[in-house]
N, C-alpha and C positions, 0 to 999 in steps of 0.2 A: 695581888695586884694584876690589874688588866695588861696583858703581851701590847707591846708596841708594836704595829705596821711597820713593818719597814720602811724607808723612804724610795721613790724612782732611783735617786743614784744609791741607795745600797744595795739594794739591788741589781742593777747593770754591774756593780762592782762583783758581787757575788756573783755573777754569771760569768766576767772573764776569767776570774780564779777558778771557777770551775773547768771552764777550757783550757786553761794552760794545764793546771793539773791531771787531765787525760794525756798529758806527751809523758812519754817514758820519761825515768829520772837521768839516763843514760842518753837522751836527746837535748835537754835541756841548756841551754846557752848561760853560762855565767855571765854575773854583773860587767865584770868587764868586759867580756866580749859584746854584750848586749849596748853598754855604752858606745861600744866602738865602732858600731853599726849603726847608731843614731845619729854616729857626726858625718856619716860618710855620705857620700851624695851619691854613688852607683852601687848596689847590690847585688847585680845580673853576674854571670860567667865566672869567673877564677874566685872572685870574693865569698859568693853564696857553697862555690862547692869545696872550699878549703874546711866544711862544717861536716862534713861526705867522705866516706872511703869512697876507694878505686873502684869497688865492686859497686858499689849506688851510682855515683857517676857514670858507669859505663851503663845503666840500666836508665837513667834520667835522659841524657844524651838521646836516648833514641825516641824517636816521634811514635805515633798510636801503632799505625800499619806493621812497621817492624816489632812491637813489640806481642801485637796479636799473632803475626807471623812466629817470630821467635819460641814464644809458648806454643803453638798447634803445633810445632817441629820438635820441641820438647829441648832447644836448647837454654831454658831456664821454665822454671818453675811460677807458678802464681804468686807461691806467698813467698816468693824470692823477690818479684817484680812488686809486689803489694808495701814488703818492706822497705824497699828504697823510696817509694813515692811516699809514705806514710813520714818515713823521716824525712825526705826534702821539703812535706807539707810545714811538719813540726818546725822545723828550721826557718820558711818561709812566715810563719804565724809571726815567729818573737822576734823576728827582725822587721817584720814589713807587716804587721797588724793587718791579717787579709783574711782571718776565718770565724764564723760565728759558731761555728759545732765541727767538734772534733770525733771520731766512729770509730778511730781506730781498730779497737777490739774485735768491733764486730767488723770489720773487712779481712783482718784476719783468720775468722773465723770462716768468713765465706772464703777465703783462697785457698784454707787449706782442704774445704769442702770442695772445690772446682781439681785442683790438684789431686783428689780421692777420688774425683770421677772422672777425668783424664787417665791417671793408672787402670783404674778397673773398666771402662771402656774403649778407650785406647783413642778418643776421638776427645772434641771438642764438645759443649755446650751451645755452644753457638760464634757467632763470627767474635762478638767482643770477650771471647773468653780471658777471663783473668786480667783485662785491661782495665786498671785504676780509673775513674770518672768523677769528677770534681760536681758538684751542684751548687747552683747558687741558692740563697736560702729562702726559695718560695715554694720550693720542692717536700712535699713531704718525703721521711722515710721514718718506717716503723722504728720503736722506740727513742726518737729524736725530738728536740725541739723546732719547730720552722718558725722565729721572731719577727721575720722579716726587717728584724731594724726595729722592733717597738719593745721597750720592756713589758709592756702590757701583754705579751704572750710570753713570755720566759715561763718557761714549764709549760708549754702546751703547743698550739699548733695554729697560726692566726689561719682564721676564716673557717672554722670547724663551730655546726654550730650546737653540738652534743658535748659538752667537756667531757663526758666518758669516752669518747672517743681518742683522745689525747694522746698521742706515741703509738694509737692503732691505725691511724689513718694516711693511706698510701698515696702519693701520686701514680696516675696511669703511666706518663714519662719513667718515673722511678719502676713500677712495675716489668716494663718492657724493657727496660735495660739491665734488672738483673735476670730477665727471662731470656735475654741475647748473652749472658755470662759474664756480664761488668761486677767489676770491686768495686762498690760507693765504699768511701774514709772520711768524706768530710764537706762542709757545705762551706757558703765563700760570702764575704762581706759585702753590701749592698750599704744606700745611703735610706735614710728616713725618708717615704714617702715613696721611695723606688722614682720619682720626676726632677731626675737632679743630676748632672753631668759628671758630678764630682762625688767620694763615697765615703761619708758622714753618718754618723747615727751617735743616738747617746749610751750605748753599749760598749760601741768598743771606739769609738773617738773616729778616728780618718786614719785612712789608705790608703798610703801615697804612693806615687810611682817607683817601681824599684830602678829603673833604667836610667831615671832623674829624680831624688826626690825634692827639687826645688817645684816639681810637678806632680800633680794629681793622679791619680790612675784613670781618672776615666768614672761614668758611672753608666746607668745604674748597675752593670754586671762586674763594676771595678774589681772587687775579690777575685774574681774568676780572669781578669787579665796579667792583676798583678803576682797571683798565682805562678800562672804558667809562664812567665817573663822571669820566675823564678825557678823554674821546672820542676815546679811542685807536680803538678800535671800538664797532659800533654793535650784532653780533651775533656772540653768541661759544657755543661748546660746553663744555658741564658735564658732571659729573654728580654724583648724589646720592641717599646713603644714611642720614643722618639730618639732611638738611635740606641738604646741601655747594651746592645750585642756589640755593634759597631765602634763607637766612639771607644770606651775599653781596649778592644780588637787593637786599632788605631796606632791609640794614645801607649799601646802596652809592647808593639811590634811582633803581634802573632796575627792568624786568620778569625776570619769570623763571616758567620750567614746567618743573615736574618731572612728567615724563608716568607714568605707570602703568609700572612694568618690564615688556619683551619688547615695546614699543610701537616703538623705537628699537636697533638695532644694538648691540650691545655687544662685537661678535666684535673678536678681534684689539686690544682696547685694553687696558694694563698698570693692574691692580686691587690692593688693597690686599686677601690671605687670600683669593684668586678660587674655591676651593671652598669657600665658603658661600656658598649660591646658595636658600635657603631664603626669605630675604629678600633680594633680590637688590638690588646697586643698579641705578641706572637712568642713562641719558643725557638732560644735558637741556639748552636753553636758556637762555641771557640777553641781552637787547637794551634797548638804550633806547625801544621802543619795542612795543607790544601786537600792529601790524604787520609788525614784524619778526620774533620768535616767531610767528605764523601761518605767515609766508613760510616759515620756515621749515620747522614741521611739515610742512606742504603739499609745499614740495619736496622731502623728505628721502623722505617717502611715497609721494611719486612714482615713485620708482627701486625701487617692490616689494621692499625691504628683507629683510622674510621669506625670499624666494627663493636669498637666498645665506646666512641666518643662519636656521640650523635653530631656534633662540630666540624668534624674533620672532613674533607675531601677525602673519596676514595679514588688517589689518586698514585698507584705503586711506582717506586723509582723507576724512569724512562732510560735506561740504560743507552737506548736505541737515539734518545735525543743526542745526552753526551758525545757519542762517538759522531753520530754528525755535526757536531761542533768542531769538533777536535781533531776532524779531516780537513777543518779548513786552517790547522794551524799553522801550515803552509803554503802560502799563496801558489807555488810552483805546482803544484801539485792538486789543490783546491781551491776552489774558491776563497776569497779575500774579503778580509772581515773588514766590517765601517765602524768606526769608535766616533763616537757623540763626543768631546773632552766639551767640561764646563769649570772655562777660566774664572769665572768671579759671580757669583749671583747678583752682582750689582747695588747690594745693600751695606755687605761685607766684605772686605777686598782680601787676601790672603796674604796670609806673612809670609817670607821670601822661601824657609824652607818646604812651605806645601808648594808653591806656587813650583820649585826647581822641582819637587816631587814630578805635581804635571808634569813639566817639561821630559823629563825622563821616561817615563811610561808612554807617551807621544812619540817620544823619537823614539824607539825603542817598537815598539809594533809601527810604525813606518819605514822603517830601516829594515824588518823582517815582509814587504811587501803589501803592508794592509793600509786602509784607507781611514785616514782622519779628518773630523770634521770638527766646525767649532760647533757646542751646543747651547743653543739660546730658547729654553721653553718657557711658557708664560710663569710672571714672577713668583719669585719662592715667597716672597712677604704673606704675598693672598695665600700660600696654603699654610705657612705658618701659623699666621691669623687664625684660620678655620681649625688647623689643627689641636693649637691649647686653647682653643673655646671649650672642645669638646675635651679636654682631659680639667678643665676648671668647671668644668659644667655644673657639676653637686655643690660649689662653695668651696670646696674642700672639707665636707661635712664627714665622708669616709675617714679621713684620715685623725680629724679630731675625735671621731668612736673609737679608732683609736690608741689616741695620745692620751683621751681622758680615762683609759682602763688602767694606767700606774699615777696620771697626775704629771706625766713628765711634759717637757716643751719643744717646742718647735726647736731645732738649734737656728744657730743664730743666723745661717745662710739664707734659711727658707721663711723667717719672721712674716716678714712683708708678702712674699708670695700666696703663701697660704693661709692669712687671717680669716678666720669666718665669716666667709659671705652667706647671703640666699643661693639657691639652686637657680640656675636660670628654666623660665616657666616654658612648658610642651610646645609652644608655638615657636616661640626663639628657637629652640632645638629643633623642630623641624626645618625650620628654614636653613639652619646651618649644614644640615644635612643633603637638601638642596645646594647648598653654597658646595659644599664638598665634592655632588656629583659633580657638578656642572666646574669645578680646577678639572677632577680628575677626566672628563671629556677633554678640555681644551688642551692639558696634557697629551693626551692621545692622540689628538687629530694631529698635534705639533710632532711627535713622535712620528707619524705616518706621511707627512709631511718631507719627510726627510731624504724620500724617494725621487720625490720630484725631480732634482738635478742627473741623476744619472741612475735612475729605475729601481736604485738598491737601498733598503730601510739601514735606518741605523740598527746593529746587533746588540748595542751595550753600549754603556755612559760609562765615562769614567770622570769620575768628580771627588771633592773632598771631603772628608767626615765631617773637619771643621776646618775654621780658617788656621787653626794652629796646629803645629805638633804637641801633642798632651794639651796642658793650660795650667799656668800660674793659679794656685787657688782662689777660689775666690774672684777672679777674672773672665769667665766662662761667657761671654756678653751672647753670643748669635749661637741658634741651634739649627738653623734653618734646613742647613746642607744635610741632614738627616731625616729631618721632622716631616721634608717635601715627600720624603719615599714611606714615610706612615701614611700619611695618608692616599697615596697613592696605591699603599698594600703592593709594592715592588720587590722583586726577591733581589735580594744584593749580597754578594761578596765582598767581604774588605782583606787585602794584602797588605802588610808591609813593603817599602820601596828604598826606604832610604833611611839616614836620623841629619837630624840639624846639627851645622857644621859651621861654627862661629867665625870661621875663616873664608867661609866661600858662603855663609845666609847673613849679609851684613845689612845693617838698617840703612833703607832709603830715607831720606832724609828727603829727598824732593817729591813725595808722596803728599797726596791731596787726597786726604780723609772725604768719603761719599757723605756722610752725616757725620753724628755725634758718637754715633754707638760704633758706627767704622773706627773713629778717633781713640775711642777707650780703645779697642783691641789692638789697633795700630802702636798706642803707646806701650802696651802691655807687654812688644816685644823686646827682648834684650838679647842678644847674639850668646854675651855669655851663659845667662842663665838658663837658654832652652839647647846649651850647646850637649848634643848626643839625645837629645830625644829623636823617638822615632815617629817616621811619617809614614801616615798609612793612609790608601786612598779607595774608595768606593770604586765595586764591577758593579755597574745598575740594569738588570734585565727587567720583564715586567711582570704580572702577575702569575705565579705557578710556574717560573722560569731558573727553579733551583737547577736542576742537575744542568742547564745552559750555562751560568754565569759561572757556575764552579767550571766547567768545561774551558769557557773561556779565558777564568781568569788561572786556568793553567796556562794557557796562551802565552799571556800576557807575563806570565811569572818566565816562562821559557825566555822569552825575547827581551826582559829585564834584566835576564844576567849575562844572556849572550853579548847584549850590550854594553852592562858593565864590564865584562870579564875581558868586552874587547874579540 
């Protein structure tokens, strides 16, 4: 009798059993404990590490810098530091569904390999020696699978177009970070499609936020937010095309840089429609910490990246920029910085706790002597527009090659958005591209603009990811406050500032909805339900202005807690 095909969901079924069962038997979370986590609405802090000895805790606790430092000094070991992140990963999977491939094995494999060359050399491998690194799952790494979210690559590698290549094929990303001396253990859950704020797939279900789970994580880099909001890790790789770094970052209360595209590698990693390169996306960062995004810009760029990706800018970390940034942290002393703040794009109005966010970061670097302006640049509608033209531009033709490789479906979020169109034809496309230059002029010149009153440019925008902290699922209405800096190809910082506080972000009730779609988001909020999410807000430099805005939004992190702490 003829073998039966599997079906799409027996499949995705067989692939999560697969990944639980690479955690140790000894990490595993019992029935009851696992229920006990399903009902609970915060997982962050005392909850997630009550799963942890003293000794993981003390090793999770610390952000990337110290713990790179900590190993070059030899006060703990690789696969000391490899083990704790590996079981807070394992821990963070069965409670908060955020990982699509699990490596364990082989990361301790390489730590104990980095630890053998540490002893017999007496030195380091490089700056990221022995520091755990999360990937999201468009990365290859040898003998792995990269699904992106489709069953239709389980067991293989989407975007490889040799199947014998299958578990041999590397990213360049991936490459130069075990060549700087990083532990990869694990890659991190994305949504179907990778164009979707929220992080869904019919693999492993949804992602929800561990800080609120009546809230989403974020997408498309969700896994890698709710990760580290979990201290699964501390520095993980993204990337992002209408915000997938950012929004996560955000919605999750850690950092994140989305650099300028062609700044960062992008060869060899599985993309969602990878000829449309007009707007390109980009690879980025997220860590819990401002120092750990540097580290790693810094050493990513180290490895002359360019030289093996004909894409890249050769363009090595400007060290020499940073510190002139970072001289004007103090007005007394330097020059005094101008902040662009953009109170509302005018489409979509902000719910109370982004808006007090603003507020905060405003007075907070004008309290410290720098100069704030309000920022009005031409409307974010028009580059929104332009912008999901050009990521719907194939129909959605990509992503049905493939959905139709298991037979599985759209899930239910993205039904409507991505039914099978026609490709829009050459002429349409160019003109939009036209349409694109000519936002991102009018940007600029508004940008340069800025002089005019008192001879000094704005330095940096500060503006919000979205109009909410996190989003109720399924509620996700405007993308705008991101999507303007795709296409713009802006380098941006996002921080953490604050989280919503049902006490002090109470609904206005005398609020007058702009439109219809202001009116959904406005009603969407509820004091209780978003109360302790965190608010995170955009540093907006402009093109190849990473090591600036990171400089910056050190600034800006200094004078956020001077002023909170009073």
């Amino acid at each position: 009798m003829e073998a039966k095909n599997p079906s799409w969901q027996e499949k995705a079924a067989a692939k999560r059993e697969s990944v639980l069962a690479k955690i140790k038997p000894e990490w595993r979370l019992s029935p009851a404990e696992l229920e006990c986590a399903a009902s609970r609405r915060e997982l962050t802090g005392g909850y997630v590490n009550d799963f942890l000895g003293p000794d993981d805790i003390s090793i999770i606790s610390l952000d990337s810098v110290a713990l790179v430092e900590g190993i070059k000094e030899g006060s703990f070991s690789s696969v000391r530091v490899a083990t704790s992140f590996c079981k807070a990963a394992a821990v963070a999977h069965q409670i908060n569904n955020c990982l699509h491939e699990i490596f364990f094995e082989q990361a301790m494999k390489r730590a104990t390999y980095l630890d053998e060359y540490y002893e017999k050399n007496g030195t380091t491998i490089g700056p990221l020696h022995g520091l755990p690194i999360s990937l999201k799952d468009q990365f290859h790494v040898k003998g792995v699978d990269t699904t992106m979210g489709y069953v239709g690559w389980i067991g293989s590698n989407l975007g490889i177009k040799d199947p014998s290549q299958a578990h041999k094929i590397e990213s360049q990303i991936t490459a130069e970070l075990l060549s700087l001396g990083a532990v990869l253990y694990c890659k991190t859950s994305l949504p179907q499609t990778l164009l979707f704020g929220e992080t869904k797939n019919n693999i492993i279900g949804e992602t929800l936020n561990p800080n609120n789970r009546n809230l989403s994580c974020g997408g498309s880099s969700g896994g890698e937010g709710a990760l580290q909001a979990l201290r699964g890790s501390t520095l993980g790789v993204g990337t992002d095309i209408g915000g997938s770094v950012r929004i996560p970052s955000a919605f999750n209360g850690i950092f994140g840089l989305k650099p300028t595209p062609e700044r960062i590698s992008y060869r060899d990693a599985a993309n969602n429609n990878p000829g449309e390169n007009t707007y390109r996306s980009t690879v980025g960062f997220l860590s819990t910490s401002l120092g750990g995004l540097r580290l790693m810009l810094e050493s990513v760029l180290s490895t002359s990246p360019w030289l093996r990706d004909p894409a890249v800018v050769p363009l090595p970390f400007r060290q020499e920029v940073a510190d002139a940034y970072l001289s004007r942290g103090d007005p007394e002393t330097g020059k005094p910085l101008k902040f662009g703040i953009l109170w509302s794009d005018n489409v979509v109005g902000l719910h109370p706790p982004i808006l007090r966010g603003l507020r905060m970061v405003a007075d907070a670097v004008r309290a410290k002597g720098h100069k704030v302006v309000d920022w009005t640049p031409p409307p974010q509608k028009d580059a929104k527009r332009i912008h999901l033209a050009f990521l719907f531009a194939d129909g959605g033709h990509d992503i049905h090659t493939q959905l139709d490789l298991s037979g599985e479906p759209l899930i239910p979020d993205l039904k409507e958005t991505f039914t099978l169109k026609p490709p829009i034809d050459l002429l349409e496309y160019q003109d939009l591209t036209l349409q694109g230059l000519d936002y991102e002029a009018k940007y600029s010149d508004y940008w340069n603009s800025t002089a005019d009153s008192d001879g000094q440019t704005v330095d940096a925008v500060i503006m919000p990811v979205a109009p909410h902290a996190a989003v109720v699922p399924g509620k996700y209405y405007h993308t705008a406050y991101t999507e303007v800096l795709n296409l713009m190809n802006y380098s941006v910082v996002v921080i953490p500032v604050t989280k919503a506080d049902k006490n002090v972000d109470t609904f206005d009730d005398s609020y007058t909805p702009l439109n219809d779609t202001d009116e959904l988001n406005w009603k969407a909020y509820d004091p209780e339900v978003y109360h302790g999410a965190p608010v995170g807000l955009q540093i907006v430099g402009r093109k190849f202005e990473e090591e600036k805005v990171l400089a910056i939004a050190e600034i800006v992190c200094a004078a956020l807690e001077k002023a909170t702490k009073g």
